[in-house]
C-alpha positions as CSV (number, residue, x, y, z in Angstrom):
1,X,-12.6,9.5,-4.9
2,X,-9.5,8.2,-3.2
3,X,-7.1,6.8,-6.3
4,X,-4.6,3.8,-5.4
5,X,-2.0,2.6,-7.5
6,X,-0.7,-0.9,-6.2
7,X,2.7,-1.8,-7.4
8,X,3.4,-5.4,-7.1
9,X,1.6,-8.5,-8.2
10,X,2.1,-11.2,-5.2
11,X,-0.5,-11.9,-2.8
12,X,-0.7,-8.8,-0.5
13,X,-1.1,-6.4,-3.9
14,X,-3.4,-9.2,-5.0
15,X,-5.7,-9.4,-1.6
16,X,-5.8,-6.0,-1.2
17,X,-6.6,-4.7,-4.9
18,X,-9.7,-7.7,-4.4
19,X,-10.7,-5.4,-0.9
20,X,-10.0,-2.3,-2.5
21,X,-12.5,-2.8,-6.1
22,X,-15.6,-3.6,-3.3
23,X,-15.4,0.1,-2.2
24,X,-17.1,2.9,-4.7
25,X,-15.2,5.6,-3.4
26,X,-11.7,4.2,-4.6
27,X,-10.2,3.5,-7.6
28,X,-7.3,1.2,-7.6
29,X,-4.8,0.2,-10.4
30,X,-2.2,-2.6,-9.9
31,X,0.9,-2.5,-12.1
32,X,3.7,-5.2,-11.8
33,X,7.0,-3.9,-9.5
34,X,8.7,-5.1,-13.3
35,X,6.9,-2.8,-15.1
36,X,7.9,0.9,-14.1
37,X,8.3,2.6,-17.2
38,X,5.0,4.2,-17.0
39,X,4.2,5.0,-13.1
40,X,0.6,6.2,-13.2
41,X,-0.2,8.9,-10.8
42,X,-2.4,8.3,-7.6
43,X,-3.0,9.9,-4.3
44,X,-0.8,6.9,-2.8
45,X,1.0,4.6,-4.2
46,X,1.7,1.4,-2.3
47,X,4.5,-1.0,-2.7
48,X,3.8,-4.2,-2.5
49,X,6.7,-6.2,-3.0
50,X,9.1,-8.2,-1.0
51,X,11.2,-6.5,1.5
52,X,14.3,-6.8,-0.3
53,X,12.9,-5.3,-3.4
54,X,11.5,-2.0,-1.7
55,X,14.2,0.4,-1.7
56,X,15.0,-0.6,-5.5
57,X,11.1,-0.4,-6.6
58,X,10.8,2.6,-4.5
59,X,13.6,4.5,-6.0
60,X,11.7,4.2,-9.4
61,X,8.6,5.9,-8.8
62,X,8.1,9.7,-8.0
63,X,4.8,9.2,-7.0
64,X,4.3,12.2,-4.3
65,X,2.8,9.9,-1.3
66,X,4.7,6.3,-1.5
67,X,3.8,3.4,1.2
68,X,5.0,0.3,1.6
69,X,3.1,-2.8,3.0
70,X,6.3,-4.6,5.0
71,X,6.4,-4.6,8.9
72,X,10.6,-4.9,9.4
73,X,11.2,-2.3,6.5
74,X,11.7,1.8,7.8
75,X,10.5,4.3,6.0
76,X,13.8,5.5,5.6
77,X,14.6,2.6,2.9
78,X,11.8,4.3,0.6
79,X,13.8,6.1,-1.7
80,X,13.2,9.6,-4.2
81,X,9.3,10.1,-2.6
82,X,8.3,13.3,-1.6
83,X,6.1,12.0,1.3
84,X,6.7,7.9,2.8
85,X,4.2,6.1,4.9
86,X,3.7,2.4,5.8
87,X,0.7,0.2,5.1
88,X,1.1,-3.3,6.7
89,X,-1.3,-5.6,7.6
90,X,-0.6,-7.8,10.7
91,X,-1.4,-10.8,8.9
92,X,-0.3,-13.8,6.3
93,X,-1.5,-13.9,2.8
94,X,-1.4,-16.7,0.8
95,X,-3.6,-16.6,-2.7
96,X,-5.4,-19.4,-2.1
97,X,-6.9,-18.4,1.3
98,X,-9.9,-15.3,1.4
99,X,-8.9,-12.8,3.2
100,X,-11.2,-11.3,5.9
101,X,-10.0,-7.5,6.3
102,X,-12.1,-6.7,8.9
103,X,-9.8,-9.0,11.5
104,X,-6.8,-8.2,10.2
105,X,-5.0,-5.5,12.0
106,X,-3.0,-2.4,10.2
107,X,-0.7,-0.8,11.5
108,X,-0.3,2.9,9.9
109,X,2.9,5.6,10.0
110,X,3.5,8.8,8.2
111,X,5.3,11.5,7.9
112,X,2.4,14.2,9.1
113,X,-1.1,14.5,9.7
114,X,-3.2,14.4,6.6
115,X,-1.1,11.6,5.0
116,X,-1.9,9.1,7.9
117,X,-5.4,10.5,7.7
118,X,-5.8,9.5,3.9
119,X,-3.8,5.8,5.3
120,X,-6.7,5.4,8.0
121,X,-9.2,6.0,5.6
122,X,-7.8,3.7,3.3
123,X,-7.4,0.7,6.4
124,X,-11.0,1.5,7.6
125,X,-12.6,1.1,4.0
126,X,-12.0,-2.3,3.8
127,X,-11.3,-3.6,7.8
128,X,-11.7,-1.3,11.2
129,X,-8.7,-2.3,13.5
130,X,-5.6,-0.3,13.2
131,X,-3.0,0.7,14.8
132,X,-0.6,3.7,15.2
C-alpha cells in the first residue's frame, strides 16, 4: 500500500485524489495547504497548490519525499524536504470538467532512483503516458 498525502484543495489535489481513491493499492488523504499544523505522514506528499504558494507550503512540511504538481517551478523552490520530486500533469483542470488520466501526460523527476520509481507507479496507477 502506497500512502499519499495531497496538500491542497484546488482542482489538480481535487482530480487527482478522485483518480487516486479508484486504486486499492493506495491510500490518499487530502489536507488543505491552510491547514499544516498537523502534517500526516505518507510515503509522498504532493503539493498541490499554486506556484507562488509552493516554496512557502513546502517549507512547512517535513514529510521525507515532497513533490510538487507545477511544470515552471524547480525542485530547488521545495524547501526543508529530505527528498524533492515533481508530479505534473501536462494538462488543464478545471472542477467542472472529468478528467481522463489515461491521456494526460506526466512528466516525472527526482532526485534518485527509487523515488521516481514510487512517482511512476504512482502516474501509471491512474493514466500510462509519462514522461522523464
Amino acid at each position: 500500500m502506497i500512502s499519499v498525502l495531497l496538500v491542497g484543495k484546488g482542482n489538480v489535489a481535487t482530480h487527482l485524489q478522485n483518480a487516486f481513491n479508484h486504486i486499492d493499492k493506495i491510500k490518499v488523504t487530502q489536507i488543505s495547504s491552510r491547514d499544516l499544523t498537523r502534517v500526516p505522514q505518507a510515503d509522498v506528499t504532493i503539493i498541490a497548490v499554486s506556484d507562488d504558494a509552493i516554496a512557502e507550503v513546502s517549507s512547512k512540511i517535513t514529510n521525507n519525499f515532497v513533490v510538487h504538481t507545477s511544470g515552471s517551478v524547480s525542485l530547488s523552490d521545495l524547501k526543508n524536504n529530505t527528498k524533492k520530486g515533481i508530479f505534473y500533469m501536462l494538462q488543464t483542470f478545471s472542477m467542472d470538467k472529468k478528467v481522463d488520466f489515461k491521456e494526460v501526460p506526466f512528466c516525472l523527476e527526482a532526485e534518485n532512483k527509487n523515488d521516481y520509481k514510487l512517482l511512476e507507479t504512482l502516474a501509471k496507477s491512474i493514466g500510462k503516458k509519462s514522461i522523464t
